[in-house]
C-alpha positions in Angstrom: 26.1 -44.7 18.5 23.2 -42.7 17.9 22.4 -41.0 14.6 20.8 -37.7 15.5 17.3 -37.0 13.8 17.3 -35.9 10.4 16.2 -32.5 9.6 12.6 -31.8 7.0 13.7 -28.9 6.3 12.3 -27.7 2.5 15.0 -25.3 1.9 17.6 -28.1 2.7 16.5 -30.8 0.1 19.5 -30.9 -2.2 21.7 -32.0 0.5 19.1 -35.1 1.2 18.8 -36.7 -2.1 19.7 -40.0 -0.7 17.1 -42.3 -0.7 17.5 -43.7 2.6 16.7 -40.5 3.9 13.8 -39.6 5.8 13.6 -36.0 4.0 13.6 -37.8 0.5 10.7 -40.3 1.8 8.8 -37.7 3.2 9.2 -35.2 -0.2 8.2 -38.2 -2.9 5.9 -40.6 -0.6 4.3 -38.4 1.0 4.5 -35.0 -0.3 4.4 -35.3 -4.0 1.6 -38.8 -3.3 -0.4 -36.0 -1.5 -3.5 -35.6 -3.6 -3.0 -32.0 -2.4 -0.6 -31.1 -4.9 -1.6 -30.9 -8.8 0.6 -33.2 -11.8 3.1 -30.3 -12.4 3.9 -30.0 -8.5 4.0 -33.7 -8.3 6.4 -33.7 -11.2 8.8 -31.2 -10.1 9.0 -32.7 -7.0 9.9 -36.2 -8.5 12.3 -34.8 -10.8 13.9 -32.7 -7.9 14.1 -36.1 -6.0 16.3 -38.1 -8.9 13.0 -39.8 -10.7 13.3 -39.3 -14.6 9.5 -38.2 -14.8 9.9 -36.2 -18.2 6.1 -35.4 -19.7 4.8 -38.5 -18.2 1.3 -38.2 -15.3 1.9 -39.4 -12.2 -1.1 -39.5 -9.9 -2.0 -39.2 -6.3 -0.8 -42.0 -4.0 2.2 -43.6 -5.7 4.7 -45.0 -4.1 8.7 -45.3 -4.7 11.4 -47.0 -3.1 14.5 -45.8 -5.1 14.5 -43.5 -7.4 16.1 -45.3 -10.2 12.7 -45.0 -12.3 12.3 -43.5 -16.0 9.2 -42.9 -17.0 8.8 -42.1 -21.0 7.1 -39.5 -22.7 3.3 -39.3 -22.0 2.9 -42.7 -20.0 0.4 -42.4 -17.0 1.1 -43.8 -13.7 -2.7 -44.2 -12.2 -2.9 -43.4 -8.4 -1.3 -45.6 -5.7 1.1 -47.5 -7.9 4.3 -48.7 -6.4 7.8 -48.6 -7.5 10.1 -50.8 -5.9 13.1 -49.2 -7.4 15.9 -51.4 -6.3 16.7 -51.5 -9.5 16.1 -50.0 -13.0 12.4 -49.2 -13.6 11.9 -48.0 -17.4 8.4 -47.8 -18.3 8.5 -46.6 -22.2 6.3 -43.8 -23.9 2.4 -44.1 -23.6 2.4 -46.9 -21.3 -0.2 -47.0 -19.0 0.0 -48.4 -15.7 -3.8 -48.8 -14.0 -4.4 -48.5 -10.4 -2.0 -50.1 -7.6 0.4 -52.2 -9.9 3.2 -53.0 -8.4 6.9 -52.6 -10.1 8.9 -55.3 -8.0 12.6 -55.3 -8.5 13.6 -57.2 -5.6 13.2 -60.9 -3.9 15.0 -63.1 -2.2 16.2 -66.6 -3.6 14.8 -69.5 -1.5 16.7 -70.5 1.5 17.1 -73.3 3.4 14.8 -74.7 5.8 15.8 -72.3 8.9 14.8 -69.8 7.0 13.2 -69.5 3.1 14.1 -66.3 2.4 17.0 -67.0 1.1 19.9 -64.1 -0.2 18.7 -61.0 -1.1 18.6 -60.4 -5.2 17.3 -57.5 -7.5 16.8 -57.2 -11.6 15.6 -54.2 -13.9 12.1 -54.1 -15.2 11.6 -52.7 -18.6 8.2 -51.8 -20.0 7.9 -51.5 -23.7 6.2 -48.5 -25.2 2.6 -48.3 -25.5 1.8 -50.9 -23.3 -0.9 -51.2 -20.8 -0.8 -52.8 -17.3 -4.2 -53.3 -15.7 -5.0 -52.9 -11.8 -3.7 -54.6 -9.5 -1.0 -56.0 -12.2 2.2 -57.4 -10.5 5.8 -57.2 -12.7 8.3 -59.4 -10.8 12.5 -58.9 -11.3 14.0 -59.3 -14.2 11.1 -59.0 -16.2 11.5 -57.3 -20.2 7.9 -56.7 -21.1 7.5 -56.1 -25.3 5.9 -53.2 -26.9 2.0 -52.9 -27.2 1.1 -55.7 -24.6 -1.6 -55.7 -22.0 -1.8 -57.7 -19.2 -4.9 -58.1 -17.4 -5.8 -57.2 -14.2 -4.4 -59.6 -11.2 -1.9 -60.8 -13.5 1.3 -61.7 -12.3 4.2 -61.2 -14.5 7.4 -63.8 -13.7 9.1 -64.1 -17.4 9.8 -61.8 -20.5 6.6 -61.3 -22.3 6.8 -61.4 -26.5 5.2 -57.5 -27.9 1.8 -57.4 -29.2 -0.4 -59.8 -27.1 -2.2 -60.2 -24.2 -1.1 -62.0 -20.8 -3.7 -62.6 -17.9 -3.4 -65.3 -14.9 -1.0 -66.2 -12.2 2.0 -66.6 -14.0 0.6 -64.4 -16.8 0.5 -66.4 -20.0 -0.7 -64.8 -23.7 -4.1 -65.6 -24.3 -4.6 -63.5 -27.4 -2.5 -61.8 -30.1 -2.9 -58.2 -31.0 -2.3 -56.7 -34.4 1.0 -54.3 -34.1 -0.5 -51.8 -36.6 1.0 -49.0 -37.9 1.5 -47.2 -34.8 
């Protein structure tokens, strides 16, 4: 059976908050990633489409799949940054996240040998506030990342990271301790 086209009709968005929907795709992925349309449009449209922007900056050319993303107070989301929202995404108050990391909630487990890509799996990613992600930074499922960290850019993040250091390479390791202040 045939499922009959689905309709992009603005005035009809808040029967097509599903995610799987062509209208919802087309409002946060393209739409509100248009550099066309200034922070506050892209927020409201965000927040009409089920993403927990709050007073967080989202730029041009990010992209979500799911909108099971918070985003705390004042973090900024540089432009083409993806969100694979599968799961939970909670990036925590003046976080920054450079340009094109990548949120990955989703994998598969390794298979067998007629195909690796074994069953399909997802975990949250949590972000701890005031941390900074540099470009091109990948966060893997399941990953808890502590408060004040930065990974470098290219890093690739496949454990829990401890607050207050540094973490660069492929898996990220610390490489340096940071002082936690006063905040």
């Amino acid at each position: 059976m045939r499922r009959a086209p689905q309709s992009l009709d603005p005035r009809r968005f808040g029967a097509h908050q599903n995610v799987n929907s062509a209208w919802w795709h087309w409002t946060v992925n393209v739409l509100a990633s248009s550099p066309g349309v200034g922070r506050k449009g892209r927020a409201a449209l965000l927040t009409r489409a089920g993403i927990d922007v709050g007073t967080a900056i989202v730029e041009p050319g990010c992209f979500f799949f799911g909108a099971r993303v918070r985003l705390g107070d004042w973090a900024w989301i540089n432009h083409r940054c993806y969100f694979d929202a599968r799961d939970q995404i909670e990036v925590g108050p003046f976080c920054s996240l450079a340009m094109e990391v990548m949120l990955c909630t989703s994998t598969h487990d390794i298979g067998d040998a007629g195909k690796r890509a074994g069953p399909y799996r997802s975990a949250p990613i949590a972000i701890g506030e005031g941390t900074w992600l540099g470009t091109r930074a990948m966060v893997l499922p399941g990953v808890t990342i502590g408060p004040g960290c930065v990974v470098a850019a290219g890093a690739v993040v496949t454990e829990d990271l401890d607050a207050h250091g540094v973490y660069a390479g492929a898996p990220a390791r610390r490489i340096r301790d940071l002082d936690p202040g006063d905040g």
